[in-house]
C-alpha positions as CSV (number, residue, x, y, z in Angstrom):
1,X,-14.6,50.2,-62.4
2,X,-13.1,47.6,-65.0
3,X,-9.9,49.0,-65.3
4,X,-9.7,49.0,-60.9
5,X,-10.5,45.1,-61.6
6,X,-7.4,44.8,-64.2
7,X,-4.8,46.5,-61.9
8,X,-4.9,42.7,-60.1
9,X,-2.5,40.6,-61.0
10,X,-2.5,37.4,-60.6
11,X,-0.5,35.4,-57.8
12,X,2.2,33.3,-59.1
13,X,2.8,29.7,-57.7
14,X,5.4,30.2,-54.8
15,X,9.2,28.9,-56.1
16,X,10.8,25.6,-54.7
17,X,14.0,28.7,-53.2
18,X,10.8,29.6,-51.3
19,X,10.0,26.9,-49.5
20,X,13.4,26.3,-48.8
21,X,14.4,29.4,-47.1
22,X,11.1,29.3,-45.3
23,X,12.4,25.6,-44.5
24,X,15.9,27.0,-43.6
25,X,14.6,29.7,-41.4
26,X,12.3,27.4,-39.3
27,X,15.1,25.1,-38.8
28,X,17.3,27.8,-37.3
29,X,14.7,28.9,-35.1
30,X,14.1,24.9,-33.9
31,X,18.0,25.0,-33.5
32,X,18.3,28.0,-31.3
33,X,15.2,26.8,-29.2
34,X,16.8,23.2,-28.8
35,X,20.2,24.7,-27.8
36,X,18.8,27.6,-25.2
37,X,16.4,25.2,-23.7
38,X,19.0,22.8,-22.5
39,X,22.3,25.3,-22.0
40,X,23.1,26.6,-19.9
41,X,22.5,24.4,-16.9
42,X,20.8,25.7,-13.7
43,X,20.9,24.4,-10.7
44,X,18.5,26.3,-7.8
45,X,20.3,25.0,-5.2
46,X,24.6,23.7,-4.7
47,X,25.1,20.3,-4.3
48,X,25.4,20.5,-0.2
49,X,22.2,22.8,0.0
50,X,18.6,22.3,1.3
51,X,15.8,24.4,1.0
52,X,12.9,25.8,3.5
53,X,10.2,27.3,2.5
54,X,7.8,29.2,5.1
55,X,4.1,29.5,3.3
56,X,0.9,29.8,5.1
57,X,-2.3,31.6,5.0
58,X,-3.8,32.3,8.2
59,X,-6.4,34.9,9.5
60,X,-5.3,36.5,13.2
61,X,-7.6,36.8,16.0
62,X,-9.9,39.9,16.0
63,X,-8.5,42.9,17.3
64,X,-11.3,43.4,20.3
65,X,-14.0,41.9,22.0
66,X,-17.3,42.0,21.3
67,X,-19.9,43.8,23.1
68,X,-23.2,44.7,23.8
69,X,-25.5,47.3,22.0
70,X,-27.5,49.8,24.5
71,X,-31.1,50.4,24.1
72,X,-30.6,53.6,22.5
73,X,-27.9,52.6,20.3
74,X,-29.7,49.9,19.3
75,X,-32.8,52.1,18.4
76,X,-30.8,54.1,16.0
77,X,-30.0,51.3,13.8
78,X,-32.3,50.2,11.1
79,X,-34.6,47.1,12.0
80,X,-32.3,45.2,9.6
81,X,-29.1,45.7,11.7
82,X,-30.1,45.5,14.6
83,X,-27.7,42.8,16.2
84,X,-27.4,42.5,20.0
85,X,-24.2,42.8,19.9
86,X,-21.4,44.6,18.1
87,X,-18.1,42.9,16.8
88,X,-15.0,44.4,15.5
89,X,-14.4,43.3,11.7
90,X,-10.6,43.9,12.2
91,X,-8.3,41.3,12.3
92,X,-4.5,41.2,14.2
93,X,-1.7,41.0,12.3
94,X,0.5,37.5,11.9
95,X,4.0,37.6,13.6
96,X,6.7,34.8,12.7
97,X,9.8,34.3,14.1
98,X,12.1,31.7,12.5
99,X,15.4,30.4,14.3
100,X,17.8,28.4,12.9
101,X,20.5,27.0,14.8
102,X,19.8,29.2,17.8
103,X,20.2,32.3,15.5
104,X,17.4,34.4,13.9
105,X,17.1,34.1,10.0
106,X,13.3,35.5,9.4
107,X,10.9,38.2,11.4
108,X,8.1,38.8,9.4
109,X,4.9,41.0,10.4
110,X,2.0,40.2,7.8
111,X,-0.9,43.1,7.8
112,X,-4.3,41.5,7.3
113,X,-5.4,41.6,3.4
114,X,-9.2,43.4,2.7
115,X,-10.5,47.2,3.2
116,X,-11.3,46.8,6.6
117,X,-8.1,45.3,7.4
118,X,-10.3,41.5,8.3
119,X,-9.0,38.9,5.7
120,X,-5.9,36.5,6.0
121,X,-2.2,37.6,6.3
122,X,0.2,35.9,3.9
123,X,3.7,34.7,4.3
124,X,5.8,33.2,1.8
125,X,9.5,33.1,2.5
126,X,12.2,30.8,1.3
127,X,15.7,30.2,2.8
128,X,19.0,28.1,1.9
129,X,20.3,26.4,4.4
130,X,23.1,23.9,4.5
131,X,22.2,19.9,4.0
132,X,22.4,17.9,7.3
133,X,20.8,18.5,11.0
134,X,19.5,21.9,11.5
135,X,17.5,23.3,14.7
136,X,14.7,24.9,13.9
137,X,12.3,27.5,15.8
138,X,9.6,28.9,14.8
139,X,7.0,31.5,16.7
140,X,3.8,32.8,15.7
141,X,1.5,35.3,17.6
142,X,-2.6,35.6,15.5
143,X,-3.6,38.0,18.7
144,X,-2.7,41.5,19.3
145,X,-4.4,41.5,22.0
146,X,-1.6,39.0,23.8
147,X,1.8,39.7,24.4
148,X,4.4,37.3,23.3
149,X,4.0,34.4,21.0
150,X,0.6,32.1,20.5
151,X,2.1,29.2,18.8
152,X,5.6,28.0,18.7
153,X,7.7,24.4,17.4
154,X,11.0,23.5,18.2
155,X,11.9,20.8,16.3
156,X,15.5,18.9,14.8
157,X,15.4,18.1,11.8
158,X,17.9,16.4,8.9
159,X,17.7,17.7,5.6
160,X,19.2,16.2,2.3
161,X,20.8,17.9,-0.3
162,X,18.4,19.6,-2.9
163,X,15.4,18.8,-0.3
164,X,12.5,21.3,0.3
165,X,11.1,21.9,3.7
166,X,7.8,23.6,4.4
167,X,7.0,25.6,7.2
168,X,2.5,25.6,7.4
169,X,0.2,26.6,9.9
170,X,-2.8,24.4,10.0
171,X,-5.2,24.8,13.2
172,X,-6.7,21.8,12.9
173,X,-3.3,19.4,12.7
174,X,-1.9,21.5,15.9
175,X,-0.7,24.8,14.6
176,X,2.7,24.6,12.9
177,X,4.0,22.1,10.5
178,X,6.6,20.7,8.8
179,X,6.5,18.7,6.2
């Protein structure tokens, strides 16, 4: 066991060509950090160049009405779950439509998230479009159960180079927004 406790040498203080190549090294690395993190340039959008982004959220109408339980059905059920009525979970898929200019850019059919198909639909879409006026349209239909289109805006608007515009759907400020 002693001569396992000789085989250690003892560490020698570390030499000043050490710490200087440890010193050089960590300066290259700060160098090639410094030069990479500012070149090349990038630019996200050209200089005449405007930005819209469609984003929303939204949970469609349920895919069928609700409706009564009979007497027997109703007997069938545990006391617990007995409800009155019976209401699908399902939800419709969201349809948008985006026009810009009188010409369609975007048609976009989001499938409600969750296993039984009843959570939110999510869109996130983002388009270039040259600085200045620009005529936008955009449809949405939340129902399956209606043909055609439940919400829809119209609207001119003037964008400036290297602005973002956002396409929402918020019920409770009239449907859709832009902002």
């Amino acid at each position: 066991m002693a001569e396992a406790h000789a085989a250690i040498a003892p560490q020698r203080p570390t030499s000043a060509a050490a710490w200087v190549g440890q010193a050089l090294l960590y300066a290259l690395f700060a160098l090639f950090i410094g030069v990479f993190s500012r070149w090349p340039t990038y630019h996200h959008l050209g200089p005449d160049q405007a930005l819209i982004k469609l984003s929303f959220t939204h949970t469609g109408k349920p895919v069928g009405d609700c409706r009564p339980l009979s007497a027997d059905e109703l007997a069938k059920l545990p006391p617990n779950m007995r409800a009155p009525m019976k209401c699908p979970r399902e939800r419709s898929p969201v349809t948008v439509e985006v026009d810009i200019g009188g010409k369609p850019v975007l048609r976009r059919v989001a499938a409600p998230s969750g296993l039984s198909r009843d959570g939110a639909s999510a869109v996130y879409h983002r388009l270039q479009v040259a600085a200045g006026p620009q005529r936008i349209t955009v449809r949405l239909n939340d129902d399956a159960r209606q043909a055609g289109f439940t919400h829809q805006r119209d609207e001119t608007v003037t964008l400036a180079p290297a602005q973002i515009l956002i396409i929402d759907f918020d019920a409770e400020q009239g449907g859709i927004t832009l902002r």
